[in-house]
N, C-alpha and C positions, 0 to 999 in steps of 0.2 A: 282071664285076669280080673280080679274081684274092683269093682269101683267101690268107694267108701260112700253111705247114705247121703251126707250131704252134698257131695260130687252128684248125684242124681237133681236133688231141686236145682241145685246151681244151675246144671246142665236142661233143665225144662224151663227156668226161668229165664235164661240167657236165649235160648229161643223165641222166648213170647216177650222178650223187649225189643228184638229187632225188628219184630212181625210188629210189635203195637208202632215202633217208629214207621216200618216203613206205610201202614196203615194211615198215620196221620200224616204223612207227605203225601197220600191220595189224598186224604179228604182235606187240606187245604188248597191243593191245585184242580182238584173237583169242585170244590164252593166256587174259586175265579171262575174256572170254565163253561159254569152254567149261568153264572149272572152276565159273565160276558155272551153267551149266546142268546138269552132271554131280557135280561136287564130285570127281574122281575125276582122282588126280595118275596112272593108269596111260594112262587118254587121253590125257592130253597125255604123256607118255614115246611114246606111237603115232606120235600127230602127229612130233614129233620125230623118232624112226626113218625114217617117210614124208620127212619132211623132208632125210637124208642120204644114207637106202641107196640111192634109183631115179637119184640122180644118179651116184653112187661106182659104179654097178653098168654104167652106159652112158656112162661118161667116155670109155672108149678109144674106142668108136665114134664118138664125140663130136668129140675130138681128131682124129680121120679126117676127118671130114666138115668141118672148120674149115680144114683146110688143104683138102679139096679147093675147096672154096666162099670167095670172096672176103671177106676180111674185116666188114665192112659188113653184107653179107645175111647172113650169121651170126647178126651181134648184129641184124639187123633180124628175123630168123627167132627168135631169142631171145625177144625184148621181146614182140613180138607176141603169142606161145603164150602166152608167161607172163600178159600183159595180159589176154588172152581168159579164163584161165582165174579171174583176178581178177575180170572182168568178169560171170563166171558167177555167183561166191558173191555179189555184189550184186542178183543176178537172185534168188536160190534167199532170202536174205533179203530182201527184198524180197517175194514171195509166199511168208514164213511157211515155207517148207518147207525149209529149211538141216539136213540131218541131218550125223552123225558120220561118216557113212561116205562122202559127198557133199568132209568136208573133207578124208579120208583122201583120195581120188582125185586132187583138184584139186592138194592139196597135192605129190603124187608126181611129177604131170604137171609143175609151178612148177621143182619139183628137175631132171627131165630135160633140161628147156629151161634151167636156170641152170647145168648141167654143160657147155651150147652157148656161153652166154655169157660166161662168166668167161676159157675157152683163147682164145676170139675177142678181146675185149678186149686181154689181155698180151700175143696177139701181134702186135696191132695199132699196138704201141706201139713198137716199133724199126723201124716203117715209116712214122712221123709225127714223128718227132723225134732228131737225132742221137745216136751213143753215149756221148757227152759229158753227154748230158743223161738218159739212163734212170735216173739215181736221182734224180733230180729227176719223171721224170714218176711213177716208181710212186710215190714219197712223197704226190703229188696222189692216187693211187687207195689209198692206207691213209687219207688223212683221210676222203675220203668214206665211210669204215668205219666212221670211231671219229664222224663226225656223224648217222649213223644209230646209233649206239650211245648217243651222250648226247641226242641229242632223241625218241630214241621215249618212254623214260619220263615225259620232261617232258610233254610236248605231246599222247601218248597219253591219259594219266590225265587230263587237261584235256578234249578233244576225248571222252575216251568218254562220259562225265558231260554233257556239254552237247549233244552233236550225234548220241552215240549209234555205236554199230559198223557201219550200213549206211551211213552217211556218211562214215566212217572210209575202209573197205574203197573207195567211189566215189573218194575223193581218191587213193589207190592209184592207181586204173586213170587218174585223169587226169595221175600223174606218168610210168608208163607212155608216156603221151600225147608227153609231154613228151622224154622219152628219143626213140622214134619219130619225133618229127618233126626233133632235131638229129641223126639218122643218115639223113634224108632230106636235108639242109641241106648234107651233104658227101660228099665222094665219097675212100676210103683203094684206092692199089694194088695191087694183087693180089703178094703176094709171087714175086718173081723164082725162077726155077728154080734147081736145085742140081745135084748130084749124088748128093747121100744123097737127097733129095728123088724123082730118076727113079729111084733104089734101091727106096725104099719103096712105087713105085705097085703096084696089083696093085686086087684087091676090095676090100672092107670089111674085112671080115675082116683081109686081109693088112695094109691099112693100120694098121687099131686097133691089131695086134701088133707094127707096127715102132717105135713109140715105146718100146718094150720093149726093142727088138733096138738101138736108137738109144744107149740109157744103156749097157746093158751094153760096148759097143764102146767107152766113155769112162768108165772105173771111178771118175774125180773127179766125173764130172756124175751119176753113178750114187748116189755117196754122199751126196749132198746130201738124194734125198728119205729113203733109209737111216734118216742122222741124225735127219731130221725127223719120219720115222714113229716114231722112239723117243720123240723131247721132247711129239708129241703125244700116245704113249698117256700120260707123266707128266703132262700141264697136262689130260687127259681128266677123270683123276681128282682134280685141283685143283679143276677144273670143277664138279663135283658136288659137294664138300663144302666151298667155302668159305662157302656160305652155315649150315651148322649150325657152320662153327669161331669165324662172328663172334657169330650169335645164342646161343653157349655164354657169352659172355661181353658183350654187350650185348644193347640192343633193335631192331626192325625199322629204327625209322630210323636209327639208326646203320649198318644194314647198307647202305641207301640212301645215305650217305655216304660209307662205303668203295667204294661199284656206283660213285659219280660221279666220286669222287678218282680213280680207276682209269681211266673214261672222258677225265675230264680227260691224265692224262697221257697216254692213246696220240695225241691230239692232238696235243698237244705234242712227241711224237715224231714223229708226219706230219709237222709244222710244220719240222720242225728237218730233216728228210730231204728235204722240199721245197725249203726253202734250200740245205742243204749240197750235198746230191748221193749222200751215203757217201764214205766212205774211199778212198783208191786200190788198195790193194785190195782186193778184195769178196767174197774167201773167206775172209780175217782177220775182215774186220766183221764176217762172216755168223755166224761161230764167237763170237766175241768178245761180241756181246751176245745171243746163245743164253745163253753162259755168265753175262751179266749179269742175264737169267731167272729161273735155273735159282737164281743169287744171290737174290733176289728170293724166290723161292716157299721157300726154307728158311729167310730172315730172316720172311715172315711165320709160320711155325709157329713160333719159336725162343722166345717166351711170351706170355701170354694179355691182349697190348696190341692197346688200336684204335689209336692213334695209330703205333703200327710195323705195325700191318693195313693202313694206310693208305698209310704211306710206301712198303710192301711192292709194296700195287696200283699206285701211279703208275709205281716202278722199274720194275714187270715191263711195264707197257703202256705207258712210254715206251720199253723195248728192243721189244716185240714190233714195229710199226712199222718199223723200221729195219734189224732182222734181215730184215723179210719185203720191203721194199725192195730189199738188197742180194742178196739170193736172185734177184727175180727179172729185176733189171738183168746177177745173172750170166748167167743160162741167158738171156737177149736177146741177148747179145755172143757167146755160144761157141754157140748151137745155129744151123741153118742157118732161115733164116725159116719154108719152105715144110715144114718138119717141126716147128714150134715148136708149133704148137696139141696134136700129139701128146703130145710132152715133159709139156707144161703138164695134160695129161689123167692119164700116166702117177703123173705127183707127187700130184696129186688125188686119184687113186684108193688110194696107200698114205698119204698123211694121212688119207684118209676113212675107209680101214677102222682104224686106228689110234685116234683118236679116242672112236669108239663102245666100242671093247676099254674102254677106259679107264670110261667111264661103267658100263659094264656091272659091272666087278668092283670099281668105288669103296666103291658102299654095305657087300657082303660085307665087303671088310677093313678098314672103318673098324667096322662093328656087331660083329663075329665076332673078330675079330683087335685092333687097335692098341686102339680104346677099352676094353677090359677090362684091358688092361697097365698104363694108368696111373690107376686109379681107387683110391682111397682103398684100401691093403693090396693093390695088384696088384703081379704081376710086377716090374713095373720102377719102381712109385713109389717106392722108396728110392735107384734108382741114377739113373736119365734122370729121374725122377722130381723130384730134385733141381736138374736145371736147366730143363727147361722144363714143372716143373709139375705137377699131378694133382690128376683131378678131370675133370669135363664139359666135352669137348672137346678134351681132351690129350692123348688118343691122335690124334686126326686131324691136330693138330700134332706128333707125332713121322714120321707118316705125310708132313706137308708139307715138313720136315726131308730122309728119305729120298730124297724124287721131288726135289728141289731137289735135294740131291748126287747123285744119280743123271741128272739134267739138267746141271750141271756135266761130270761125266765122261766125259757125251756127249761135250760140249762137246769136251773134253780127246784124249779118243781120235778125234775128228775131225781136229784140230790133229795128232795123232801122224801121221796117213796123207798121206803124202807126193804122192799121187797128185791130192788134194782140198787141202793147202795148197800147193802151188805149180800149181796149175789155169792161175791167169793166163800162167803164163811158160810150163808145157810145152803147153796147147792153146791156137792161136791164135786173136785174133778169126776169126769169120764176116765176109768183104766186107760192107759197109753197100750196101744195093740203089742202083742209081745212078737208078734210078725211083722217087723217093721223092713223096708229094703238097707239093713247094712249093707249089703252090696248084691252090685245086679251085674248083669254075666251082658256083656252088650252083645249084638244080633252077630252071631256066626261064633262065639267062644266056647270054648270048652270047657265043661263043667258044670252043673246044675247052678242054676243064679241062686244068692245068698250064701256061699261055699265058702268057707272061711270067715263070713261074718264074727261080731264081736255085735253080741245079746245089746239093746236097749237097756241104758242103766249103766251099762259099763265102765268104769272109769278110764279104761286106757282106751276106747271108743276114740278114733279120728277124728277129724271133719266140725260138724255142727257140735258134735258129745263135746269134742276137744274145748271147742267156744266158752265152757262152762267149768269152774271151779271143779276141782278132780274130786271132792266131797259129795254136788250137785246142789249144794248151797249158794244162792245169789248173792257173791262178794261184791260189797256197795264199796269197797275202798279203790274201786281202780276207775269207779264212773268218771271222779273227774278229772284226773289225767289225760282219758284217752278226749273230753269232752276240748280241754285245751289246746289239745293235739288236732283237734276236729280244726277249732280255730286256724290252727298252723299253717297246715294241711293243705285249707281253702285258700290263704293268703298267696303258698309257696306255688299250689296249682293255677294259681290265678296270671300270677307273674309268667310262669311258664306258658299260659297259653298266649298271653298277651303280646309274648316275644315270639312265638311262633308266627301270630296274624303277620306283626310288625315284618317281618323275615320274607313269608308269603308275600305277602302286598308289594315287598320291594322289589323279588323276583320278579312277579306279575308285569311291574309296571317297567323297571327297570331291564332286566335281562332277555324277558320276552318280549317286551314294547305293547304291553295290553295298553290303554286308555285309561287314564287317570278318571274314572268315572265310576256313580255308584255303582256300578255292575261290576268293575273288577275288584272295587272291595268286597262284593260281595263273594266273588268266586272267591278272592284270598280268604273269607273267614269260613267258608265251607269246609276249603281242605285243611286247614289248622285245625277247626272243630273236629273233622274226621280223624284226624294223627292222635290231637287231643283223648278223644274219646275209648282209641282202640287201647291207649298207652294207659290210662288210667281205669278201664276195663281189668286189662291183663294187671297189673300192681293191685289192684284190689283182690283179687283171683285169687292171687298169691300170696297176700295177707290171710285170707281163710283158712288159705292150706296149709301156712305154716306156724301160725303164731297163734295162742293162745286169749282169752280178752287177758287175763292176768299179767300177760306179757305185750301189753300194749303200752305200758307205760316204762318201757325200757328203749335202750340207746337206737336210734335210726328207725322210731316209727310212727314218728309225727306224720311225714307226709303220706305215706299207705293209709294209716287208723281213719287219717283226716279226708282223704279227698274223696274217696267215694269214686261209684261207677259217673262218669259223664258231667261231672263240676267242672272239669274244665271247659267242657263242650256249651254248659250253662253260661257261665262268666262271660264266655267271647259272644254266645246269643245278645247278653243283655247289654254290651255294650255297643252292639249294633243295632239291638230292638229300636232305636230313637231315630237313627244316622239316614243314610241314604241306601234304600229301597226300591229297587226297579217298580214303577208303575204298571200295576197289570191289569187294569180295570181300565172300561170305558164309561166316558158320560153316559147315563139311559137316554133313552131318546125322550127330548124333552123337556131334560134337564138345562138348566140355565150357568152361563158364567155366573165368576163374583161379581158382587157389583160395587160400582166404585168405591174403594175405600177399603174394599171388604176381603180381611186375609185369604187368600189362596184356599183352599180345598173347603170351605166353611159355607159355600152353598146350601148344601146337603143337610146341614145342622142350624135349623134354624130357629127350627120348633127344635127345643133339647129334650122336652118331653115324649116327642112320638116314639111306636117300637124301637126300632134302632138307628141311630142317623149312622153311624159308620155303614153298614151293610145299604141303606137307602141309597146312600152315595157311594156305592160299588167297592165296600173295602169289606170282605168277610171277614167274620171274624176270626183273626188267626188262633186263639186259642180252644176251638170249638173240635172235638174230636172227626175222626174221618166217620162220615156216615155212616153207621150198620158197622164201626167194628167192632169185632167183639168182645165188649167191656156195657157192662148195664153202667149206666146214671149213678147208682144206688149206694149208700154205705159201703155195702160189705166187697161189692165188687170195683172199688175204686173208689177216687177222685167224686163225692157228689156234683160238682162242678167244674165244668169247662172250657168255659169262654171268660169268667170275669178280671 
């Protein structure tokens, strides 16, 4: 039985969102686990490290071996390693012997393999779905981002407390599982030959280095990961101290509400990149809400509000989504396929090393530098002092200030290079393969895969083809309907999850006689969240399959167009991200009560300036991915940022 092309990405991308959730509900109940057995926030800065550098270090090689190797066995070679190596730490807990050095290993190995799979993936993705439709498909690979961003905390802290971390880390290996068996389910083909492509072959070696040699020969596609290695080393340092610039002026749960506001919007932003598509064109966008970032991280340092921390986080993680979308719908349309996995290695490896710069010299010039400027008689409390402030934590917001107009400027001098703003009109697409999988024959069917296909181009083409004007012209009349509908959609999906928790929590407490306590709100909004998510999964599903973009703005399709995979599961996150939170952390040893007078959990944050006062005082950061999965840091392969 013939599957229709875009039935295949669905079907590989719906694998690798369950694997990335259940990925980061290890690595949030892994960060508690090892501070509760160590108390020592330099362990975990290891883990972390482990977690970026062994990938960023073997990406070009990486990028080599994905174009030489069929798309598929890539990510099949991917999932597996990484799976195994999951499958290890359940063994090693399991029989009591789980050491530090055990996680550092596994961990590096998860990174090397996730440096294989993330090029595999993106370039997997202009060989399953028209070029019409690539910002619509990455839009689908930023949510699956931001729904392992806002369910690990939820569901993690839940799950650790009840079932404990070796059952955690098991469900891991069985979404793994799950990944594995939909890239056994289809068959994607092999990227067509080129000419840069017979250019670059040679050894390993030779290969790794021609995604190098690739950019430089094209100074616009060159400048893309440039800019990006800039705006990452500034969100680096964003990174690490947003959590002392909210605990300078609120408390833990408050910062848990900013984590979720923030979570909330990059959804929202997938959501809206999945409908729309981007811009027409996508080196304007790309620049454009960089710029609207970069806006974002200087309005949240500009004074010492949660309610503008807030609005700050959703701004910045409703553009980051859509930036990173149209990024990498570019580089799918202008690089040649069978050299894309390269490219996508190259961009990785100067996000990666980028990134870390940033963490590394956050803590020195916030401690050494800005926070003494603006403290009561400093430097600058009479002059900048005066508008955004002085006191604890004002210097890190003149620092978020800085990196925000220094991200701007990026922005700006991007926009000036002439070479990088008119990309689309002087490099022209790459041919779209004319072997593309209209349909793949799943494992045991009868019949040669692609049998009955319907040619790329086609107008009466299913699936993704169907998503597209039957001309193949991008009709701007239906953008804002279906964008109103977006609205709807969130509101009606919102409501309905709302009444689901409400439902749950009453059974729970009522019918079963749980305890009126945060722990059984929390179970109630776990399973809501879960009902929530499968429901709005499947109605999305079924929006692709049946309905047209043209016909989105017709009778009963507000709520499909609009809610997107896992908004509802979002909505009931963030209205628990603040609330009550089973405790999973212990004092370090050494650590002190409040002292008189002094609100509850605000030991810890005293200096607002040091590394990190949440993680100091034993609360990881829930928004920080699972150690070593595999997804790079970087642009092209996700989300730049993780924890802010």
């Amino acid at each position: 039985m013939a599957v229709p092309r875009w039935r295949v990405f669905l079907t590989i991308w719906a694998g690798q969102l369950v694997s990335l959730v259940g990925s980061s509900l290890t690595g949030f109940a892994l960060g508690v686990w090892v501070y509760q057995k160590t108390g020592s926030v330099t362990r975990l800065a290891v883990i972390l490290l482990c977690t970026i550098l062994p990938g960023v270090l073997v990406s070009p090689v990486a990028g080599g071996l994905v174009d030489r190797w069929n798309r598929r066995s890539s990510m099949l070679v991917a999932n597996v390693g990484a799976g195994l190596c999951t499958l290890a730490i359940v063994v090693l807990l399991g029989a009591g012997g789980l050491e530090l050095w055990h996680i550092y290993l596994l961990v590096a190995a998860i990174s090397v393999f996730g440096a294989v799979l993330v090029p595999a993936f993106l370039a997997a993705i202009p060989l399953l779905v028209e070029q019409e439709q690539l910002g619509r498909a990455n839009g689908l690979g930023q949510l699956s981002q931001a729904a392992g961003r806002i369910l690990a905390p939820v569901l993690g802290g839940v799950l650790l407390v009840t079932i404990g971390i070796q059952a955690i880390v098991a469900i891991d290996c069985a979404t793994y599982g799950v990944a594995i068996t939909t890239l056994l389910l289809v068959r994607v083909p092999t990227a067509p030959p080129s000419e840069a492509g017979e250019e670059g072959r040679g050894t390993v070696w030779h290969e790794a280095a021609y995604g190098w040699r690739y950019l430089v020969a094209r100074p616009g596609l060159l400048a893309l990961p440039i800019m990006f290695g800039v705006s990452n080393f500034l969100i680096g340092i964003v990174e690490v101290l947003v959590t002392p610039l909210v605990l300078a002026i609120a408390s833990p749960p408050v910062l848990g509400a900013v984590l979720s506001v923030g979570g909330l919007g990059m959804v929202v932003g997938s959501v809206v990149m999945s409908v729309w598509g981007g811009p027409r064109r996508l080196a304007a966008g790309t620049i454009g809400f960089l710029a609207g970032e970069g806006l974002c991280i200087l309005l949240g340092g500009l004074r010492p509000s949660v309610l503008l921390l807030g609005a700050a986080a959703f701004g910045f993680f409703f553009c980051l989504p859509i930036a990173n979308g149209c990024t990498q719908a570019l580089l799918q349309r202008k690089v040649d396929a069978d050299v894309l996995g390269r490219v996508f290695a190259v961009d990785g490896v100067m996000a990666g090393f980028a990134m870390p710069l940033g963490y590394l010299i956050a803590g020195p010039l916030a401690d050494r530098v800005f926070e003494p400027l603006l403290v009561q008689g400093g430097p600058l409390a009479g002059s900048v002092g005066a508008v955004l402030g002085v006191g604890p934590g004002r210097g890190i917001g003149l620092l978020f200030v800085l990196a925000g107009l220094l991200c701007i400027l990026t922005a700006a001098a991007a926009w000036s290079y002439p070479r990088l703003r008119l990309i689309e009109r002087e490099l022209p697409d790459v041919a779209e393969p004319r072997e593309r999988v209209a349909a793949a024959a799943p494992t045991g069917a009868s019949g040669p895969a692609g049998a009955g296909d319907v040619a790329a181009g086609d107008g009466a083409a299913s699936g993704w083809a169907s998503l597209a004007p039957a001309d193949g012209a991008r009709d701007r009349g239906w953008v804002r309907s279906p964008l109103v509908r977006l609205l709807v959609g969130l509101v009606g999906v919102g409501a309905g999850a709302t009444l689901a928790q409400v439902l749950v929590r009453a059974a729970l407490r009522g019918g079963l006689g749980v305890p009126q306590n945060g722990a059984a709100d929390q179970v109630g909004t776990a399973a809501a969240t879960a009902l929530a998510a499968v429901l709005l999964f499947w109605l999305f599903v079924r929006r692709l399959e049946r309905r047209r973009v043209t016909e989105l703005a017709g009778p009963g399709a507000a709520a499909e167009a609009g809610a997107g995979v896992l908004v509802g599961a979002v909505l009931m996150a963030a209205t628990v991200g603040g609330g009550h939170r089973p405790s999973l952390s212990r004092r370090p040893a050494g650590g002190r009560p409040p002292a008189a007078g002094e609100p509850a959990g605000s030991a810890g944050r005293r200096a607002s300036g040091r590394w990190c006062a949440g993680r100091r005082a034993g609360r990881p950061d829930p928004g920080r991915p699972w150690p070593g999965h595999p997804r790079r840091a970087g642009r092209s392969g996700g989300p730049r940022t993780a924890g802010c």
